[in-house]
N, C-alpha and C positions, 0 to 999 in steps of 0.2 A: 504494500500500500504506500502512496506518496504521500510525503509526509505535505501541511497545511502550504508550506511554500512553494513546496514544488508544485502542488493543484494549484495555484496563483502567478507561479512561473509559467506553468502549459496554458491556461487559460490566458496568461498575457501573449506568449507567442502565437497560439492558434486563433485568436481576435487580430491582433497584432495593436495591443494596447502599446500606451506611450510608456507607464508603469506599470508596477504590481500595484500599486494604489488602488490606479483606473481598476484593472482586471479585478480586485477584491471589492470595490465597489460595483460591480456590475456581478458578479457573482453572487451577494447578498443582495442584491434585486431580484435576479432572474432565482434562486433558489427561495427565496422568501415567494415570491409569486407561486412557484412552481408547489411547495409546501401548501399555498391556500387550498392550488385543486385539487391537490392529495387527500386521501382519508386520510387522522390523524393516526392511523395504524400502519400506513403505507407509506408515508412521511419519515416517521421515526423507522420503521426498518429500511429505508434509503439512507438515510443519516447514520443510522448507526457504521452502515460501509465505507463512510467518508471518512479521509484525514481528521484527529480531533483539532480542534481550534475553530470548527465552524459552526457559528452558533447562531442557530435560524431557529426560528419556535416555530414548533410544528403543534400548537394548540390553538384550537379551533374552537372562538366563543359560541357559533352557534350551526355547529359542523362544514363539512367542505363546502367550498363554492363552485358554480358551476361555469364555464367560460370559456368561449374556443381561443384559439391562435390568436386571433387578431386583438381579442382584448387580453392576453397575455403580455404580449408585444406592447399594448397602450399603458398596464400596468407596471411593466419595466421600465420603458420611457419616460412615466409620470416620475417615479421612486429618483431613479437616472438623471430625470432634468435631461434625457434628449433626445433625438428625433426617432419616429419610428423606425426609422430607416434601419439608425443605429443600434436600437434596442432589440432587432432582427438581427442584425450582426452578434451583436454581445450574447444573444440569450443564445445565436447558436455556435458561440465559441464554448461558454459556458458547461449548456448540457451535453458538446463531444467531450470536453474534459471530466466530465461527470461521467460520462459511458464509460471512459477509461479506467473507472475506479469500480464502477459497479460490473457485476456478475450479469451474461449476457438473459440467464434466464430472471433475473428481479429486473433489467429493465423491461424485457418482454409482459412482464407479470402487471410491471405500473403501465404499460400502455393499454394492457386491457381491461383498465380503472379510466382511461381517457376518450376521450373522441375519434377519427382517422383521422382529424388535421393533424393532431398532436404528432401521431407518425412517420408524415413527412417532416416537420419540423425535426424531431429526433434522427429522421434519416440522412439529413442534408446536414447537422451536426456530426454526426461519426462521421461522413463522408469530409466533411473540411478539415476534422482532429486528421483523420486517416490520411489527409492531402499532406497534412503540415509536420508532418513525422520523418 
């Protein structure tokens, strides 16, 4: 498992952030977002495979929310402070550096807790980590 900086290192390189700053703040957007449309049961056994040091609440005042891609994307940008554009970019540098830490059958497991959009977005994320390796 990579330890907190090195998930902040790949994620800066596979974004191609300016920092690890930038990449750890866009990381606690796109994974705090990502946590809302998680059950809180699916959340915490995501998290628990992560480097320790990342500390997202995965408690949900009045259980998951429900919400495609597109307001994923709005709710990173908003956190973010920036363009949609970007917050597609970031969340899919993000969740390839997140593939890489998780076990190929618990990501299969949380997508069939999601939408199909979610899919391609995850798809198009391993696919850029896989480019930028």
């Amino acid at each position: 498992m990579m330890s907190y900086q090195q998930f902040l290192q790949r994620i800066q390189w596979v974004g191609h952030f300016d920092s690890v700053r930038q990449a750890e703040k866009a990381s606690k957007a796109v994974l705090k977002t990502l946590a809302r449309r998680l059950s809180e049961q699916e959340a915490r056994h995501l998290w628990h495979q992560l480097p320790p040091g990342i500390e997202i609440s995965v408690k949900h005042e009045k259980g998951h929310e429900k919400f495609g891609v597109d307001e994923f994307f709005d709710m990173v940008a908003e956190q973010e402070r920036v363009t949609f554009k970007e917050a597609i970019n970031h969340s899919e540098a993000v969740l390839g550096a997140l593939q890489e830490n998780i076990p190929s059958k618990d990501m299969e497991e949380m997508l069939s807790f999601l939408p199909e959009d979610y899919a391609t977005l995850l798809s198009r994320a391993r696919d850029l980590a896989l480019a930028s390796r």
